[in-house]
Structures are given as C-alpha cells and as structure tokens.
N, C-alpha and C positions, 0 to 999 in steps of 0.2 A: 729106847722107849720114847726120851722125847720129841725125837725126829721124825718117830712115826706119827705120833701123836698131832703135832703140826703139819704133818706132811711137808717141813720142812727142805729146803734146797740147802746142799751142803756145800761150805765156798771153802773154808780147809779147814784142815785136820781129824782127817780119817781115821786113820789109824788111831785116834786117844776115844772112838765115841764108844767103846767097850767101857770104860772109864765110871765108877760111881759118882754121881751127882749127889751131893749134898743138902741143898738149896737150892730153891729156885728165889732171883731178888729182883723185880720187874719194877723199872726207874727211868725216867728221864733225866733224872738230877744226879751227874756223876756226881756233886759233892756228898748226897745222899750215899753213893755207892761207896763213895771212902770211909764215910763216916758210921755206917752200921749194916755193908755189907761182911759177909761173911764166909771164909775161905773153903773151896770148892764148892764153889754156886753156879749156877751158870746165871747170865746175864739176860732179860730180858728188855730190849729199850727200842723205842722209835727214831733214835738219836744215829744216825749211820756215819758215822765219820770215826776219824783214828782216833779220835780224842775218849771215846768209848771203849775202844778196846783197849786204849794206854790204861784206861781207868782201872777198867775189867782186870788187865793183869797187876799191877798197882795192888788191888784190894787182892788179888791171889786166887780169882777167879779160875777157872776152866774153861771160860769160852763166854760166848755172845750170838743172840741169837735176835737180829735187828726182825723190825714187825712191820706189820700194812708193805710187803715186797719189797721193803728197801734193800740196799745195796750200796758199801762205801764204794766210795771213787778218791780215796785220798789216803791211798799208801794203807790201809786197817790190816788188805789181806795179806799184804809183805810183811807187816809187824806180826799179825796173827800166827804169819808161819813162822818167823822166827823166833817167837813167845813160847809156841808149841800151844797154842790154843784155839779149838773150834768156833768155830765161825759158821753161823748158818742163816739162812733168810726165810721168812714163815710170812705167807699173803695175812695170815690172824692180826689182828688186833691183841693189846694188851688180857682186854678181860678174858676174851676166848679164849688165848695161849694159856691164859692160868687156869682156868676152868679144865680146858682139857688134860693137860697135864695132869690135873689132879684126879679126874676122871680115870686114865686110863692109870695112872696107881693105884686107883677100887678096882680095876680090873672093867669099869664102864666107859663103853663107846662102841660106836654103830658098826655093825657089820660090813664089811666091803661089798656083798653080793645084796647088800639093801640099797648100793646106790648105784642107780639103771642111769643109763642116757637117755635121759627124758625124749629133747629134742630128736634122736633120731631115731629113736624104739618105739615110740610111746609107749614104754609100760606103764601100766598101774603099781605104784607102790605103796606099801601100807603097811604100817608099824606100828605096835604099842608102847608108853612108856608110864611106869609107879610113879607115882609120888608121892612120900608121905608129909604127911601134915606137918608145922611148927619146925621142920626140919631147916634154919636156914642158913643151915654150914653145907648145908648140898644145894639152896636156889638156886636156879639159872642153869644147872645143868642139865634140863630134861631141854631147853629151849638154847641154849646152846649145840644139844646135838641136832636138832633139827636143822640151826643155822646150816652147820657142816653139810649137813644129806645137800641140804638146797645148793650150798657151793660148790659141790661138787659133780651137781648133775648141772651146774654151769645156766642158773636162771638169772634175772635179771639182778641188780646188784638193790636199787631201789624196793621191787619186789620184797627178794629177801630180808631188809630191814627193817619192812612193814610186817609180813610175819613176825620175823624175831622179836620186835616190840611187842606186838601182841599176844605171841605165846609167853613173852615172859611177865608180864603184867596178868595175863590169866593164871599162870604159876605161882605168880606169888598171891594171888588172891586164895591159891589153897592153902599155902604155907600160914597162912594169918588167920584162917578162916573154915578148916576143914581141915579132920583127921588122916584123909588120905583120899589120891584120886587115880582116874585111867587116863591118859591123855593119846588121842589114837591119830594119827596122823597117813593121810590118801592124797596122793598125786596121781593126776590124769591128767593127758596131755592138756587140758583147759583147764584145771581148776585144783587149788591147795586147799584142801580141807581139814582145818584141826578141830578137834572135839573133846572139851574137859569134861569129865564127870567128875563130881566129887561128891566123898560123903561127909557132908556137912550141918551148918545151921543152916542153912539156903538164903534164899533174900524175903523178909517179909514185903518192900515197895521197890519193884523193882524201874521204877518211873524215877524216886525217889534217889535209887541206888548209879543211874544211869549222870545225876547231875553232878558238872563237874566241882569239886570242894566237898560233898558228902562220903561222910569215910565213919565205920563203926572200929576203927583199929583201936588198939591199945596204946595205951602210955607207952608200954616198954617197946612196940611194934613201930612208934611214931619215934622213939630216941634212938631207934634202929635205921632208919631213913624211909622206912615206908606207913603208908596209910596217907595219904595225903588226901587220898580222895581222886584220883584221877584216872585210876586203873580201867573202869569199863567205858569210862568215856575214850582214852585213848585207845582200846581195843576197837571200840567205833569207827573212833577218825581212820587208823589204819588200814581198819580190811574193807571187801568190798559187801559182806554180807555176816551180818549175825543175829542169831537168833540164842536166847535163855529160855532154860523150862528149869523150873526151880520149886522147892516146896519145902516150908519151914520147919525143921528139924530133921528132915532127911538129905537135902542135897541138891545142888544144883548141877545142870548141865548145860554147859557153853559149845555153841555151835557158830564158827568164824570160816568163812570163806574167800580165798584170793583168787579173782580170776585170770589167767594164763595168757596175756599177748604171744602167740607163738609166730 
C-alpha cells in the first residue's frame, strides 16, 4: 500500500513488502528517530545516506523510504540488504508522503484512468472533490490529490506549486469558514481551472477580505497556525486569474485559473 501510494521506486527488499507496517515516523533528525521512534515503522527522511538506515534499523525499523528522489550512494543499500530491510525512493516531499499515506488508509486517492497525458492527448480532465467544513485532521488532502493528478501528467514543477498553494489556502479557508464544499477541478491543454463552492458565512467586504493581514479566524483556528490573514491574497499572487461571487450566510464561490505554457 505504501509503495503504491508514493509510487514509490523500490531499491531492496522485495520480498519483506507483504510485511505489516506499524507506523509511519517522518524525520530528519536521526536522534529523533532513536529517541521516540517506534518499532516496525517505516522511515520517512530526506536524509539519504547510510547513517539513516543504520538509524532505521538501530530503532528496529522496517525500512526507509528517502524523499524529493533521493538515492544513497554510501554503502545504505548493501546495509539495507543485509539488515533485511526495505528501501525505497518517492519524488514526494515529506508533507505529501504523509498525506497520502494516510489518504490511501481511508481508502482516498485519485483514480489512475483520471490521469491522461495531457501534453500528448490533450484531454480534458475533470474531477470533483467533498470537503467538509472544520475538518482539519483531513486538510490538505483534497489539494494534495490535485498536486499528484498535476505530477503525474508531467506539467511544469513551478506551475504545479502555484496551484497547490492556492488550492490549499482555498481549502483551508472552508475548513475555518464553511460547513462544507465542492471543489471541481478541469484541465485543458491551456488552462487549470479549480473552482470552490462552499456553503458558508460568505465574505461580507470582499475588498476588505482581499488585504493582506485581515483575517476573521478564531483564537482556537489562530493557536492552530492558520488565519493569519493571507489566504486570498496569496491565492492572487499565485494564479493567473480569479474571480469570487459570494453572498452573506449562504456561501461563497472561488473561481482560480492557471494558464498552460505548452
């Protein structure tokens, strides 16, 4: 599962990946990983050298699975095999690897036949994704799975970051802000178009709402790390077009547009 999850590249230990996972403990700080990792976990780190998997198997790990395409070069996969512990390499970053991971334990994550080869088909693709409101032991995952579709129909890597910031800053403006939403996501070969509905308070000034520092969050939302106030402004800066149509106690709808160097 977690291999698929990451689409993961496998560098050894095949045969153990039938094997129950326990935990997952995502670290850069081997001392961390002695000190309150926990046995049969697997390892998540940006750290690609032997010294991470001595760690790995030290704390009584199951494996390692180095991030952003890394790859040791210093003896990890000759210990790994001799350890008897997998080894794998994921292009994901930290937050993504754990996102999905956890995703695809709810049983959530994007269909294979939802991600067309843009560049040389041009399909139109189009997908919807829930969100419920105040949920935010699930944030980030409706905008995490977008990242994936984009990465893997191979669009520009800058592109992609400018979306992902934006869908997730609009994601979280429901989660703080509205009971639940549609968020609908259309690719053509020129142009990414996402689209939040939610049903909401909506924005009473949205002139007001647009400046960066103005934030109606909560205490408990601000001791949480968000509301700071910067959400629609940085959805701005990001994309190349957006437009709100909004209406107070029923809801608002965000409309962001990327357009496609092909």
């Amino acid at each position: 599962m977690i291999k698929e999850a990451l689409s993961a590249t496998l560098i050894c230990g095949e045969e153990m990946l039938d094997r129950e996972i326990e935990h997952i403990y995502a670290s850069d700080l081997m001392s961390d990983v002695l000190a309150f990792g926990k046995p049969n976990s697997i390892l998540l780190t940006g750290l690609a050298t032997q010294q991470a998997v001595i760690s790995a198997h030290m704390a009584e790990f199951m494996g390692v699975i180095f991030l952003r395409g890394k790859v040791p070069k210093d003896g990890a996969e000759k210990f790994g095999k001799k350890s008897h512990l997998i080894l794998m390499s994921t292009e994901l970053d930290m937050y993504e690897s754990c996102i999905l991971i956890d995703s695809y334990k709810k049983g959530i994550h994007p269909e294979k036949d939802q991600v067309p080869d843009l560049k040389t088909q041009g399909i139109l693709l189009s997908h919807e994704f829930n969100i419920e409101g105040s949920n935010f032991s699930a944030a980030g995952m409706v905008s995490t799975e977008i990242k994936s579709i984009l990465k893997k129909i191979g669009l520009d890597h800058n592109l992609i970051r400018r979306v992902a910031i934006s869908t997730y800053e609009g994601e979280m403006n429901v989660h703080m802000h509205a009971k639940r939403a549609k968020v609908k996501l259309t690719i053509t070969p020129k142009c990414i178009e996402v689209v939040i509905a939610d049903e909401g308070k909506g924005i009473p000034d949205v002139d007001l709402a647009m400046q960066e520092g103005y934030s109606t969050a909560t205490e408990e939302q601000r001791a949480m790390g968000f509301g700071s106030g910067m959400g629609l402004p940085n959805i701005k800066r990001n994309c190349d077009d957006m437009h709100i149509v909004t209406e107070v106690g029923k809801g608002t709808t965000l409309q962001i547009r990327f357009f496609i160097a092909m």
